[in-house]
C-alpha positions as CSV (number, residue, x, y, z in Angstrom):
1,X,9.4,3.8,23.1
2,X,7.8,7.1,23.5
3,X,6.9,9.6,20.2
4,X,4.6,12.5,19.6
5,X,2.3,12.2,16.5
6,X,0.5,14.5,14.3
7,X,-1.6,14.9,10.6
8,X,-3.8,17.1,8.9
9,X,-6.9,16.6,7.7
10,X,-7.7,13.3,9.3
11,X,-11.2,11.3,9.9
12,X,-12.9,8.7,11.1
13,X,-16.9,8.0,10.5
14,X,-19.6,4.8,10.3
15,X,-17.9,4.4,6.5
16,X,-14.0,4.3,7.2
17,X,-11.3,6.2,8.3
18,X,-7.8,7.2,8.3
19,X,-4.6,6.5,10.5
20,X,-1.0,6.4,10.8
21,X,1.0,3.3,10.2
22,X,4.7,4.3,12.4
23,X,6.8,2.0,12.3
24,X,10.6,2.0,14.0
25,X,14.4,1.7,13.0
26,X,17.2,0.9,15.7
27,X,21.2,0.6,15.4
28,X,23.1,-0.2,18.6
29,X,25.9,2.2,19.3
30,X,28.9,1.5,16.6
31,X,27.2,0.0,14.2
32,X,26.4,0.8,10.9
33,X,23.6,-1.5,10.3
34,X,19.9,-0.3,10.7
35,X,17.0,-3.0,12.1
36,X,13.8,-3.1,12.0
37,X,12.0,-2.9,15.5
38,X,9.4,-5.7,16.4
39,X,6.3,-4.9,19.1
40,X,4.9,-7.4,21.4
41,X,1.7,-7.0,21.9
42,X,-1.0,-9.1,23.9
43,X,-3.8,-8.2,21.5
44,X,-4.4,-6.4,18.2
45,X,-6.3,-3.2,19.2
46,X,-4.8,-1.2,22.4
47,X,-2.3,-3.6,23.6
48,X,-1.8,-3.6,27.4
49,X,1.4,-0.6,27.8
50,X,0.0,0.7,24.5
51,X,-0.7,4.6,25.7
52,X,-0.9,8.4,25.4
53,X,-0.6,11.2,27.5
54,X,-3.2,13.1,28.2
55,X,-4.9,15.8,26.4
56,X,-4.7,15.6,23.0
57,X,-6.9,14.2,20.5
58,X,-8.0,10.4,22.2
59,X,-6.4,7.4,19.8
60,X,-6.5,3.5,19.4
61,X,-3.6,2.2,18.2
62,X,-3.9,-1.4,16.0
63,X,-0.9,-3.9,16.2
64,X,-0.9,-6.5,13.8
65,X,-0.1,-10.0,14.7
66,X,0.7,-13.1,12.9
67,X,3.7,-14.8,11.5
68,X,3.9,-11.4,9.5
69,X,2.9,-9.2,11.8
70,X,4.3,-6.9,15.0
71,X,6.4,-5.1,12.5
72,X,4.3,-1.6,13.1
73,X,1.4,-0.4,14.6
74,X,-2.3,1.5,13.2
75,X,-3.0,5.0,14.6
76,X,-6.1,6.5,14.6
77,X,-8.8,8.4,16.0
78,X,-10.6,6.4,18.9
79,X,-13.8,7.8,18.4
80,X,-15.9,9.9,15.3
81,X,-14.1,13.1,14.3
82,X,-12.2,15.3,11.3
83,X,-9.3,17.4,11.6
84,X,-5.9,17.9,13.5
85,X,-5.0,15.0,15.1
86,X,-2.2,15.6,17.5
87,X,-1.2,13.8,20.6
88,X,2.2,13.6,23.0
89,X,4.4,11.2,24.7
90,X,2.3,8.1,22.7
91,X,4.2,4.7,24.5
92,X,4.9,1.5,21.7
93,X,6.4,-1.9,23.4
94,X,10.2,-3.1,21.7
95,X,10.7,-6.8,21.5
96,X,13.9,-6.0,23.1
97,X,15.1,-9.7,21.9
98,X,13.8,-9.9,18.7
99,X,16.8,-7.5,17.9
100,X,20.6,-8.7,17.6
101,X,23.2,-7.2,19.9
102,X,20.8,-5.4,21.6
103,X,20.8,-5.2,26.0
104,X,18.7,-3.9,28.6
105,X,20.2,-0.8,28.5
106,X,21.6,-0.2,25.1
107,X,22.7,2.4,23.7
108,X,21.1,3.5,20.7
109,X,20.0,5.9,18.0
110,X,15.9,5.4,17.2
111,X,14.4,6.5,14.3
112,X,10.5,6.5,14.1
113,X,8.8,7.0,11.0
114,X,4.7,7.3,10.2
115,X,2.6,7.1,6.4
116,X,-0.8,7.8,5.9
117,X,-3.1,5.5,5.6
118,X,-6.8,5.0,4.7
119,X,-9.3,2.3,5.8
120,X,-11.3,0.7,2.9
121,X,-13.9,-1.6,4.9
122,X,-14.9,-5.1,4.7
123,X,-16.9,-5.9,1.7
124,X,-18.7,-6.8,-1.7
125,X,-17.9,-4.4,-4.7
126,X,-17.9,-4.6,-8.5
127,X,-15.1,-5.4,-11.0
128,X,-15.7,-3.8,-14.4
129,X,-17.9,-0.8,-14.9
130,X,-20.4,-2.3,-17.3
131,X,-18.5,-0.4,-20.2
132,X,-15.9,-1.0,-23.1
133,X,-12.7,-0.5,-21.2
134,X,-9.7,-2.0,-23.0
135,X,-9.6,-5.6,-21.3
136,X,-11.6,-5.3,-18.7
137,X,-13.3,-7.4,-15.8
138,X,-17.0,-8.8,-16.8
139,X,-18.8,-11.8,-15.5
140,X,-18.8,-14.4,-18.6
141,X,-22.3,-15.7,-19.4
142,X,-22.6,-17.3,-22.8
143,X,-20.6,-15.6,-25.1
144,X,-22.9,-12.8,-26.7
145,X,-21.5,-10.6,-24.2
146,X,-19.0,-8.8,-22.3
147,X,-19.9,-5.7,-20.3
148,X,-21.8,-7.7,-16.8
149,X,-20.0,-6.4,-13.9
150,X,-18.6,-9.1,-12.0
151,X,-19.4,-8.8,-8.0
152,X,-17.2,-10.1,-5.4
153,X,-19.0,-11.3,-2.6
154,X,-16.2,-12.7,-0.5
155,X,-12.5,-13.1,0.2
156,X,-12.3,-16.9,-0.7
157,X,-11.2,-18.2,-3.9
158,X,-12.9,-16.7,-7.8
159,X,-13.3,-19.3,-10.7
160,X,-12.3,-17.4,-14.1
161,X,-12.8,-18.9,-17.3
162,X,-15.4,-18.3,-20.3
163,X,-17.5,-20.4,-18.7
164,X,-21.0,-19.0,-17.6
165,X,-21.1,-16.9,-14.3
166,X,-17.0,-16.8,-14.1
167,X,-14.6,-13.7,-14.4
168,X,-13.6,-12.7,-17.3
169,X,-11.8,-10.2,-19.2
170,X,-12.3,-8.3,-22.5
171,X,-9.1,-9.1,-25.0
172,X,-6.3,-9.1,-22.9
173,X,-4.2,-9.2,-19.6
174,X,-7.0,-12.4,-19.0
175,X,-6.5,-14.5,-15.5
176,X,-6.7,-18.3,-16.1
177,X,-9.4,-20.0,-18.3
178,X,-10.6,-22.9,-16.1
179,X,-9.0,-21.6,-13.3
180,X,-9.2,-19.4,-10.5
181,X,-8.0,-16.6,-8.4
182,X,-6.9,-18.6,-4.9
183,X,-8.7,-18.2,-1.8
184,X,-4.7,-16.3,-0.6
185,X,-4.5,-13.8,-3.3
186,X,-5.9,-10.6,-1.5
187,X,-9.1,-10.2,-4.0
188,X,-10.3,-6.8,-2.1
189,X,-13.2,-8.4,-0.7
190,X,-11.4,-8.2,3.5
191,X,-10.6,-5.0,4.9
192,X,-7.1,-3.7,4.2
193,X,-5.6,0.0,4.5
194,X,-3.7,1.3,1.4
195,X,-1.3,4.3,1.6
196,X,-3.3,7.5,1.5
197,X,-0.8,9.3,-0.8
198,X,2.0,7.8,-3.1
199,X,5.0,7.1,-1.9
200,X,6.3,10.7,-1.3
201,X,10.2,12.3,-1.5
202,X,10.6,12.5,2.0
203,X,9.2,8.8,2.6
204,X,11.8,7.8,-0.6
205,X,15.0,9.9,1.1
206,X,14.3,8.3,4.7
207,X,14.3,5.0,3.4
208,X,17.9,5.8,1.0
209,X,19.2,7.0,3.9
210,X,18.3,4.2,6.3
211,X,20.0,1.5,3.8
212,X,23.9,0.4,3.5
213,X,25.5,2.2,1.2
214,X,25.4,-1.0,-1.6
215,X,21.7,-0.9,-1.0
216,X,21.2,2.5,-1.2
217,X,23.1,2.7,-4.9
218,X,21.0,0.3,-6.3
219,X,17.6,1.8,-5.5
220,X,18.6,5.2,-6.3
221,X,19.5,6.4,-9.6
222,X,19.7,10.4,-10.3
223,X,19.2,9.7,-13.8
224,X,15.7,9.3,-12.9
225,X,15.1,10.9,-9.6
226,X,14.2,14.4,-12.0
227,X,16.0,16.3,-9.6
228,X,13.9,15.5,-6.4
229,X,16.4,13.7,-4.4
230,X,20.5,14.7,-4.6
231,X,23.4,13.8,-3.2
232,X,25.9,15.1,-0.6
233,X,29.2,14.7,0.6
234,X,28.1,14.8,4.2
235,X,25.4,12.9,6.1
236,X,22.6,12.2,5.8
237,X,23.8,11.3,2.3
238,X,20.4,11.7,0.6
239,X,18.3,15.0,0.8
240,X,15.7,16.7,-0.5
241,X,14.8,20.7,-1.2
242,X,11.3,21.4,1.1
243,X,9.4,22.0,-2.3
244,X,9.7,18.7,-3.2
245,X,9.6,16.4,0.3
246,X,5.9,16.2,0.1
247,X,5.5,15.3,-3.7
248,X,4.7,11.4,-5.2
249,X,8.4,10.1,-5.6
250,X,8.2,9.6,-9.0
251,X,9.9,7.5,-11.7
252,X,10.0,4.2,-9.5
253,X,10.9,1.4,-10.8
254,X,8.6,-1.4,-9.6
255,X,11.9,-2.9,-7.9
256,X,12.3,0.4,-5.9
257,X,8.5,1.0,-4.7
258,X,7.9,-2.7,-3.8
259,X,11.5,-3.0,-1.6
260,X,10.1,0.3,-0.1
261,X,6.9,-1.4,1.2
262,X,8.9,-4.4,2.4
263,X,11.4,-2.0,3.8
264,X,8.2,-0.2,5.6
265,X,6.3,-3.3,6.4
266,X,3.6,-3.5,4.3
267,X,2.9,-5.0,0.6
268,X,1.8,-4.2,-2.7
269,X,-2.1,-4.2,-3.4
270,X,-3.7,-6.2,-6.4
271,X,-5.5,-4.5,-9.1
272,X,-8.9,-6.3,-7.5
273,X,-7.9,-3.9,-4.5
274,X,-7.3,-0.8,-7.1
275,X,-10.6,-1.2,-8.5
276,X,-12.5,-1.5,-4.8
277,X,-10.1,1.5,-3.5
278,X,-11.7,3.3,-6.5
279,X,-15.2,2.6,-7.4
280,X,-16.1,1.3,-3.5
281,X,-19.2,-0.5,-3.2
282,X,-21.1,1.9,-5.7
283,X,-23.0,0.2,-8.2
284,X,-21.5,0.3,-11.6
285,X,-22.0,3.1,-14.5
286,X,-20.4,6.4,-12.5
287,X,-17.1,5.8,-13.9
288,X,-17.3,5.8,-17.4
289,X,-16.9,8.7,-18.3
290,X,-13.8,10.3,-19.9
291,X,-13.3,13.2,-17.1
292,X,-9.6,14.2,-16.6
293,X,-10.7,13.0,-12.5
294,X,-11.7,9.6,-11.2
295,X,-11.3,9.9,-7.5
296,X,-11.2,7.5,-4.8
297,X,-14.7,6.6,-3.1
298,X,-12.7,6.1,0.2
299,X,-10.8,9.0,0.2
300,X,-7.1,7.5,-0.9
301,X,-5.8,11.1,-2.5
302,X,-4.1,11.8,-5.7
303,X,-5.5,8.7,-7.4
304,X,-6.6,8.6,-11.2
305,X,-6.1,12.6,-11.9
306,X,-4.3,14.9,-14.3
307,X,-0.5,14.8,-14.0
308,X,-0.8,12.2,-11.0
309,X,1.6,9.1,-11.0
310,X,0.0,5.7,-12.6
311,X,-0.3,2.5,-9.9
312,X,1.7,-0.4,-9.7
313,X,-0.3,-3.3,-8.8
314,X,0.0,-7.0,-8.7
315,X,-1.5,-8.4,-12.1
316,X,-4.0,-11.3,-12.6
317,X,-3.2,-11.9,-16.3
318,X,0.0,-13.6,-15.4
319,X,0.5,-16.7,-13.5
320,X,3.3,-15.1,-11.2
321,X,0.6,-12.3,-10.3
322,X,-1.9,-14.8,-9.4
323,X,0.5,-16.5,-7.3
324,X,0.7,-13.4,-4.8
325,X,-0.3,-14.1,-1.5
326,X,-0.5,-11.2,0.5
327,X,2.8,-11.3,2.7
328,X,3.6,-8.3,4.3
329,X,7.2,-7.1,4.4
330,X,9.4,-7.6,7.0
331,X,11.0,-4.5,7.5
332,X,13.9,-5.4,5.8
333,X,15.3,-4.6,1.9
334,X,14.3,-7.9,0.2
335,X,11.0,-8.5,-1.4
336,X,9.2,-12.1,-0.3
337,X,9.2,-15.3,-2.1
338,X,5.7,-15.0,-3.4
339,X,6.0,-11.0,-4.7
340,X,6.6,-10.3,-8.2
341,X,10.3,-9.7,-8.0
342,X,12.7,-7.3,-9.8
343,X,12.0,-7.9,-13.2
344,X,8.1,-7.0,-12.5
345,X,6.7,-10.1,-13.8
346,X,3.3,-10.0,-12.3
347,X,3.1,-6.5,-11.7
348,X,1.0,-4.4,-14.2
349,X,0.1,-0.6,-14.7
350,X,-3.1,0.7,-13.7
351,X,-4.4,4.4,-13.4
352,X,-3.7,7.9,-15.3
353,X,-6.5,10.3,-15.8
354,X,-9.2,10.3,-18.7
355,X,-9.6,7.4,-20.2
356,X,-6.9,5.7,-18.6
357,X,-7.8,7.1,-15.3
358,X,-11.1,4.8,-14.9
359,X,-11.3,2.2,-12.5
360,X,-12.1,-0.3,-15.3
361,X,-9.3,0.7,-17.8
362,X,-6.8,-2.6,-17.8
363,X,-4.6,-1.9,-21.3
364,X,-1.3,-1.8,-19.5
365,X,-2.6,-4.4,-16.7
366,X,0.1,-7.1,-17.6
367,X,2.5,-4.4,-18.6
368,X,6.0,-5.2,-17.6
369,X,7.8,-1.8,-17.5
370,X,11.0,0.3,-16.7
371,X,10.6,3.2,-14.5
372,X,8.8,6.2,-16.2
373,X,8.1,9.9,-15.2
374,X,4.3,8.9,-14.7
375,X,5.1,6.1,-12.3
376,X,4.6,6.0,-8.7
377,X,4.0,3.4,-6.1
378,X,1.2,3.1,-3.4
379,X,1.5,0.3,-0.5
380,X,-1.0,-1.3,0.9
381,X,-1.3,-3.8,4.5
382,X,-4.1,-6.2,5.2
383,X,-6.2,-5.0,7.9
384,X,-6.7,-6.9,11.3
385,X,-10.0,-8.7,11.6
386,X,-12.4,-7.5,14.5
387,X,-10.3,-3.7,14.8
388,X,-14.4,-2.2,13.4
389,X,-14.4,0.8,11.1
């Protein structure tokens, strides 16, 4: 499969970068149904067949493996840079097989779709800002207080309890006493890349119109949809005005933004994550304060800011939140086994701007809510290991 690929305002330096995750939709000549593509790939990072043409700006492209993997591929810069990036005739490898009533020489409409991403790197960071955040992280001691950041300092399994040198929270939306966060629950400490903006209008109306019409009904309502996406008589069904395509989506229900990101191949991130895509590695203290801003260290846009949609992540004060593992979507409109599932149990409500907009702030961190105005939905996907920054 051959495509042409282009974003603004891209990077890549020794801290992190950016990159495209494109991803593919096929239906065979007179059929309705839409399937996802899988790659084959001989290794993660520039598969052999994996190419450009030449000329434009040099890339690498990342295909993840594993039993959930080869559902999409990584773009990015090959080598140190900011700007355009822009390149032609870039070649992907179909699993030909992997896809029913497909031949050699099918006939077929191909739809290929790409979201910006951002890398956030390998590594140790802080939960809890060292200040009085309704419920948030601290490392428990002995009782007398509870305002000790809590570092994570790998991507194996963290004992909570109030018991001395364990995490803890402040009040409420508390993971297990005596227990811990499993060595599977994504805790932020491995390298992952979360969507660079929100789920946007035109990501939402692509996805509407790539689902049966059943499908479709159920994750759109116009109640809700404040006007961005309308209906039409004709195909594609779902559209949007230009004014609004690139906008957060807003008013998601947790149901709709989480069957998105299986839909797209990726998963949701955990609030650990939220506070790493945040705060970084900084040392704690910076973000306290009750500015209306509280911007991503790694670049992830439109995060924690005035009028910008609150996060949705998976929850460690419930027992169904802890239970995530990190499965990746499979392209298709259900959500895995160990996601929280439509009722939201185990997701929570993080972000805002002011006080709710620090990194630390955890009041609606269990909250199990309906879709809002203020709600949007950001996906994340586990990085490869070995791919570098």
């Amino acid at each position: 499969m051959c495509f042409d690929i282009a974003w603004e305002n891209s990077w890549r330096h020794e801290a992190n970068h950016d990159a495209a995750w494109v991803f593919f939709k096929v239906r065979a000549e007179g059929e309705k149904e839409w399937q996802h593509v899988r790659l084959v790939a001989d290794k993660v990072l520039n598969p052999t067949g994996y190419s450009q043409e030449t000329g434009g700006t040099r890339l690498d492209f990342v295909v993840p493996d594993g039993p959930d993997g080869f559902t999409g591929m990584f773009v990015r810069r090959a080598e140190y840079g900011v700007g355009k990036v822009a390149a032609t005739k870039v070649t992907a490898i179909w699993d030909l097989a992997a896809n029913k009533g497909m031949t050699k020489d099918p006939k077929v409409s191909v739809r290929a779709f790409g979201i910006e991403m951002v890398f956030v790197p390998e590594g140790p960071f802080f939960l809890g800002s060292g200040g009085t955040e309704p419920y948030h992280f601290y490392q428990y001691t002995d009782g007398t207080q509870h305002t000790q950041p809590y570092r994570v300092t790998s991507a194996g399994a963290i004992p909570t309890g109030q018991q001395a040198g364990k995490l803890w929270a402040r009040r409420g939306a508390q993971p297990e006493d005596k227990g811990e966060l499993p060595a599977a629950f994504p805790n932020g400490y491995a390298a992952f890349y979360c969507m660079k903006f929100h789920v946007l209008v035109c990501h939402y109306t692509d996805f509407l119109n790539m689902l049966d019409a059943p499908q479709a009904e159920i994750r759109y309502t116009d109640k809700v949809r404040y006007g961005q996406i309308g209906r039409s008589e004709k195909l594609p069904k779902y559209i949007c005005g230009s004014s609004d395509s690139w906008r957060a989506c807003v008013a998601l229900s947790w149901a709709d933004g989480a069957t998105f990101a299986a839909w797209a191949g990726l998963r949701p991130m955990t609030e650990l994550e939220y506070e790493k895509v945040t705060r970084g590695p900084m040392e704690p203290g910076w973000d306290t304060g009750d500015d209306l801003d509280h911007p991503s260290y790694w670049e992830v846009r439109n995060i924690n800011g005035w009028r910008l949609p609150r996060e949705r992540p998976v929850t460690v004060g419930n027992a169904k939140g802890r239970s995530f593992k990190g499965t990746h979507g499979q392209g298709r409109a259900a959500l895995p086994a160990d996601w929280p599932q439509e009722d939201a149990v185990g997701a929570g409500i993080r972000g805002g701007h002011g006080a709710a907009g620090r990194p630390s702030h955890r009041l609606l961190a269990d909250g199990v809510a309906p879709e809002r105005a203020d709600y949007g939905w950001r996906g994340v996907r586990t990085a490869p290991k070995g791919i570098g920054n």
